[in-house]
C-alpha positions as CSV (number, residue, x, y, z in Angstrom):
1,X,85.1,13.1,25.1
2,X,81.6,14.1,26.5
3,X,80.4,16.8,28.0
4,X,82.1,17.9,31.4
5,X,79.9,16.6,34.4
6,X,82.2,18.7,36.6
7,X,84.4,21.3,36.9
8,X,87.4,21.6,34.5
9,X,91.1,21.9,35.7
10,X,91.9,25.1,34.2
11,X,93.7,28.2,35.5
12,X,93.8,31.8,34.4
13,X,97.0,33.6,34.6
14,X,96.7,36.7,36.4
15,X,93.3,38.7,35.2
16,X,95.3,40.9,32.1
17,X,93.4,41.2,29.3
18,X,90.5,39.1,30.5
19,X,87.2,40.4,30.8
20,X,84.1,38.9,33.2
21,X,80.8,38.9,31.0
22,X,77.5,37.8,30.9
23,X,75.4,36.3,28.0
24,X,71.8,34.9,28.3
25,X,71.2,31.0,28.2
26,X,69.6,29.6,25.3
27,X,67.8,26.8,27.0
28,X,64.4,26.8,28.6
29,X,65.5,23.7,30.6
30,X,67.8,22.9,33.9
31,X,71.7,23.2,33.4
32,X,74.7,23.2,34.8
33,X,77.6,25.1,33.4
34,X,81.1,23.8,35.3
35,X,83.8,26.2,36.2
36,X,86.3,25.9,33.3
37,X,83.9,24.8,30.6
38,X,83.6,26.7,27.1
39,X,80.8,28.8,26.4
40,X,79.8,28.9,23.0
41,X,77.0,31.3,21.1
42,X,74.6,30.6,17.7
43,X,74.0,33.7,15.2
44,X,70.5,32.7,15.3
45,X,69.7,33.5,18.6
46,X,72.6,35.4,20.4
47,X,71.7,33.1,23.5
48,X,75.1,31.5,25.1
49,X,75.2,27.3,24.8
50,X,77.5,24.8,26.2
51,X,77.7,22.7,23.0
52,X,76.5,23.2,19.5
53,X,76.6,21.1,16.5
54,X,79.8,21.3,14.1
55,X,77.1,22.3,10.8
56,X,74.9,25.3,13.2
57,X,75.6,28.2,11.1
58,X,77.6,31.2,13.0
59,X,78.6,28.9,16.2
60,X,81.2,30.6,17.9
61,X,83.5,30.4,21.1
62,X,83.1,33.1,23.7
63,X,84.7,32.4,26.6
64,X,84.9,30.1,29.7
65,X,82.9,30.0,32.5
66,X,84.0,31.6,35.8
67,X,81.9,29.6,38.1
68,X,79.7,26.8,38.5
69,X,76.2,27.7,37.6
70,X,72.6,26.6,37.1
71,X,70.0,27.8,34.5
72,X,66.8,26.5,34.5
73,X,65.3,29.1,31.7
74,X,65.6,31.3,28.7
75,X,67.7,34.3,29.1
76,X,69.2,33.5,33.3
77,X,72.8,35.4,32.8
78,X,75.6,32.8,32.5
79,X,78.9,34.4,33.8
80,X,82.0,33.9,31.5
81,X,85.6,34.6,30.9
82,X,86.4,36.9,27.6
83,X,89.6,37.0,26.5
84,X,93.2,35.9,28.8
85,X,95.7,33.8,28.9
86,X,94.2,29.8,30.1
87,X,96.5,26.7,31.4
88,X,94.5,24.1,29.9
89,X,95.2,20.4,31.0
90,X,95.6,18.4,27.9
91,X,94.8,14.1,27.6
92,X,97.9,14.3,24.6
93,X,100.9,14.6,25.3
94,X,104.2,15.7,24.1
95,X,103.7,19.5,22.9
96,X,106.9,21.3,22.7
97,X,107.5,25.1,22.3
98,X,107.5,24.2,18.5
99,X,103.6,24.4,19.2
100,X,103.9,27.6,20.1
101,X,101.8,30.0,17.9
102,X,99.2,27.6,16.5
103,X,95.5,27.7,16.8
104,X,94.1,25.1,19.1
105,X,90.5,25.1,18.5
106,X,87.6,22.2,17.0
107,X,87.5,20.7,13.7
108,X,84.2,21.5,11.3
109,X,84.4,18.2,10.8
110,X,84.1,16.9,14.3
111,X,81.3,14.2,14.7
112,X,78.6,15.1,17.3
113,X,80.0,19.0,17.1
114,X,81.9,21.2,19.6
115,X,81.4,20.8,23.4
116,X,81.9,22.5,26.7
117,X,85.3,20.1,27.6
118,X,88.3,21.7,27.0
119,X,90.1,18.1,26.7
120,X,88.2,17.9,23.3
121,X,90.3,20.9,21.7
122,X,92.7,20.1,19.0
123,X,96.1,21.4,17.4
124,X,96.2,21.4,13.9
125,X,96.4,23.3,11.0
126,X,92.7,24.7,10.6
127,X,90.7,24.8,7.6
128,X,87.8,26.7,6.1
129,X,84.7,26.4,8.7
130,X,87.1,24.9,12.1
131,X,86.4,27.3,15.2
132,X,89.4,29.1,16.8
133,X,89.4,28.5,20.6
134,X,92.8,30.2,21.0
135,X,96.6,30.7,20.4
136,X,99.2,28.4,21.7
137,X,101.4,30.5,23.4
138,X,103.2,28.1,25.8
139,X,103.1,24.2,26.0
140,X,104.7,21.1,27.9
141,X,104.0,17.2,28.1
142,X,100.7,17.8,30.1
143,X,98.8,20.9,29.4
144,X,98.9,23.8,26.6
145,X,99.4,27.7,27.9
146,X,96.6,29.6,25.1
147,X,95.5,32.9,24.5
148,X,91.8,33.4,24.1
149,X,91.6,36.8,22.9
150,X,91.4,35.1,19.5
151,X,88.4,33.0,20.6
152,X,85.5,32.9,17.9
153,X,86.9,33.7,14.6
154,X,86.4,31.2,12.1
155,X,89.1,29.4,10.0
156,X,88.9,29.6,6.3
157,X,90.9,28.7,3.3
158,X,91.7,32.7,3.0
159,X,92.7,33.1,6.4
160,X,90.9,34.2,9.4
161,X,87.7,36.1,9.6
162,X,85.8,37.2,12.2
């Protein structure tokens, strides 16, 4: 799917263990972030991004955005959800509590690399370089329950690291 051009459909239940942060955009150009989109972050600059390519070294996840926002240069303060528990409308259907407890997160692999939709997360068994989003930890025909507090380790072959 592309990149949201508005706000996602996605609730947070209750504010436990969910933290309200702020990062620095990476961009020196206008943008939008949408309420409900993920925020991601590159090792190389720290700066927060609303997409990244699946081979940028050290992408990770780090949160969802609280608001609807505008940037228009380097370093304006993006605010963003760390950690909590996220209802998170899903275009698949059928997940069943037998879901419960997997990752749901992007594949390495993905062509044109991880965006800011949360309709473009997957369920699957992760392998070595797939970025953790979160942890299923509820699920029904239409939308996926999942813990974030996991969000930005890094699958690999040996297990998770952070």
């Amino acid at each position: 799917m592309p990149a949201l051009s508005f706000d996602a459909n996605v609730s947070l239940l209750g504010e436990g263990g969910s933290v309200k942060m702020q990062g620095g955009a990476s961009l020196n150009t206008a943008q939008t972030w949408f309420a409900g989109s993920l925020v991601w972050t590159v090792a190389a600059t720290g700066r927060l991004v609303k997409s990244v390519s699946a081979s940028t070294a050290g992408a990770r996840f780090m949160g969802i955005c609280s608001k609807r926002q505008n940037t228009t240069a380097t370093d304006q303060p993006v605010e963003f959800f760390r950690g909590g528990v996220w209802v998170i409308p899903m275009t698949s259907t059928g997940y069943t509590v037998a879901d419960m407890g997997k990752f749901v997160g992007f594949l390495a692999a993905v062509v044109g690399g991880y965006t800011d939709n949360p309709a473009d997360l997957v369920v699957t068994a992760l392998s070595n370089g797939d970025h953790v989003v979160g942890m299923i930890v509820g699920a029904d025909a239409s939308s996926l329950t999942i813990d974030i507090t996991l969000g930005g380790l890094n699958a690999a072959t040996a297990g998770l690291l952070l």
